[in-house]
C-alpha positions as CSV (number, residue, x, y, z in Angstrom):
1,X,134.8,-20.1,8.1
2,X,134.1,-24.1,7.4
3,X,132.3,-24.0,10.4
4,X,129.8,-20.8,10.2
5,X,128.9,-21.8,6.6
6,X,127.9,-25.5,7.9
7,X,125.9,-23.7,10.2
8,X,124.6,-21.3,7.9
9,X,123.9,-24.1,5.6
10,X,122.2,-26.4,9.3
11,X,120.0,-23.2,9.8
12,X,118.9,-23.4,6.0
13,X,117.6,-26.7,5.6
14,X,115.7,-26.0,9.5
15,X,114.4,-23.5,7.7
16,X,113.2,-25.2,4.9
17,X,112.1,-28.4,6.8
18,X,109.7,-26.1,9.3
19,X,108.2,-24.0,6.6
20,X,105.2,-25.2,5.0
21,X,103.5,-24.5,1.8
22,X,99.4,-24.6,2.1
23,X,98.1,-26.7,-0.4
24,X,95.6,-24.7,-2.9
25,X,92.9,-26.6,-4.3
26,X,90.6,-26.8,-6.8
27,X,86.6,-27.9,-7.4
28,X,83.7,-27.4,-9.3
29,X,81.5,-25.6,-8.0
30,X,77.7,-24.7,-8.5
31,X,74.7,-23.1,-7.1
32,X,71.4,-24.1,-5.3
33,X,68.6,-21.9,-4.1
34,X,69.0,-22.0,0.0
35,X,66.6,-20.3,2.1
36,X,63.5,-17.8,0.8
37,X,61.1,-15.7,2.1
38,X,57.6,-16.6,1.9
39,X,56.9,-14.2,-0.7
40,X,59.6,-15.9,-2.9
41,X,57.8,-19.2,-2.1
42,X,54.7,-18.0,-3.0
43,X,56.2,-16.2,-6.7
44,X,56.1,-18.9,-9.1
45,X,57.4,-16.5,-11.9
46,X,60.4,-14.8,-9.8
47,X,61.8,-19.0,-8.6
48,X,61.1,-19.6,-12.4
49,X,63.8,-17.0,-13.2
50,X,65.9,-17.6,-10.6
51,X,66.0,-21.3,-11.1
52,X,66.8,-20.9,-14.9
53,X,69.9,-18.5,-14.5
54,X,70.9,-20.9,-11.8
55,X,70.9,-24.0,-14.4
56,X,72.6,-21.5,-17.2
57,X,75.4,-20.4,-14.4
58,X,75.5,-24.5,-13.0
59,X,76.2,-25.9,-16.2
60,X,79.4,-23.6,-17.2
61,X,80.8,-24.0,-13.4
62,X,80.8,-27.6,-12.9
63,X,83.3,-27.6,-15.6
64,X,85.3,-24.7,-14.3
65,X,87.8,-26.4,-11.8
66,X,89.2,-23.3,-10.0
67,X,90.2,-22.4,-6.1
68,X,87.5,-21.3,-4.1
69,X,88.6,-18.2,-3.7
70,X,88.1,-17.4,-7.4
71,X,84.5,-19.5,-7.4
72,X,83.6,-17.3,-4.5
73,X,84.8,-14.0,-6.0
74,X,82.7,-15.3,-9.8
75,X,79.5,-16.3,-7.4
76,X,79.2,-12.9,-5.7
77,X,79.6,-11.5,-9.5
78,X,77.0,-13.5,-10.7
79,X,74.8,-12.8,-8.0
80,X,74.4,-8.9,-8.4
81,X,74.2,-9.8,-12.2
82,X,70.9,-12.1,-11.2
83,X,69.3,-9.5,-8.9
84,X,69.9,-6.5,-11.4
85,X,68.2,-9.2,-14.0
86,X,65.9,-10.3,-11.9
87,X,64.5,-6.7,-11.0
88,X,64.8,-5.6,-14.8
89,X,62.0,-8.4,-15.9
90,X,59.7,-6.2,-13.9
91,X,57.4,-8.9,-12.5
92,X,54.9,-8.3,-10.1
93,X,56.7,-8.6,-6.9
94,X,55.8,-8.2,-3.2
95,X,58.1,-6.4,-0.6
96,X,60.3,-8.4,1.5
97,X,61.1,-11.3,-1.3
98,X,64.5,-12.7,-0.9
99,X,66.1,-15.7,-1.7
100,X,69.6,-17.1,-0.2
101,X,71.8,-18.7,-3.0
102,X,74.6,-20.8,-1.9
103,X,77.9,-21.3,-3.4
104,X,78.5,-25.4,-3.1
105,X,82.0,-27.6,-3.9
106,X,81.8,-30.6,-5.1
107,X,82.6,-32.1,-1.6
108,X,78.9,-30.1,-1.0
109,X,80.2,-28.0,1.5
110,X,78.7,-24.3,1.5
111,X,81.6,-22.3,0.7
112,X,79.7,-18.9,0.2
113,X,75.9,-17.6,0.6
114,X,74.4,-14.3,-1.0
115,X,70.8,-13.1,-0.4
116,X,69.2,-11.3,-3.2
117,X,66.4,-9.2,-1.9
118,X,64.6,-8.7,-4.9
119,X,62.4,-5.5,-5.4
């Protein structure tokens, strides 16, 4: 009995000692504009927009230290929010205007990009 819980108890802490628990961390996060048509180039009043929801959305996330899961799931929230915006300021617009935005940490890695093709 002595000798089958010591074991037990051996096979336990192995166990223990070989399992490992991934770190999660957190960042700020924020937005930049990434690549854009030339039609978005060319759109001073679209970029205009776009740039000013990007500041608005920059300067609450910098200050929101989260995983980047969450960031990632927020950015993707916020860009569909931006398009639908975006496309309800009915600006003149040419087809095939898009503009990649791009999820950043604060180590300025890319963690996400979305393209809004705005219409």
């Amino acid at each position: 009995m002595k000798k089958s819980l010591i074991l037990a108890l051996f096979s336990l802490g192995i166990l223990l000692a070989f399992t490992s628990c991934k770190e999660t961390v957190s960042s700020g996060h924020y937005v930049q504009v990434g690549e854009m048509s030339s039609n978005m180039s060319a759109n001073l009043l679209v970029q205009t927009a776009v740039n000013a929801a990007i500041e608005e959305y920059n300067a609450i996330e910098m200050y929101n230290v989260r995983p980047d899961k969450e960031a990632i799931s927020a950015f993707k929230s916020f860009a569909v929010t931006l398009e639908q915006t975006i496309e309800a300021l009915d600006l003149p617009i040419l087809g095939d205007t898009w503009v990649d935005l791009e999820l950043m940490n604060l180590d300025q890695q890319v963690i996400a990009t979305e393209r809004l093709s705005i219409e």
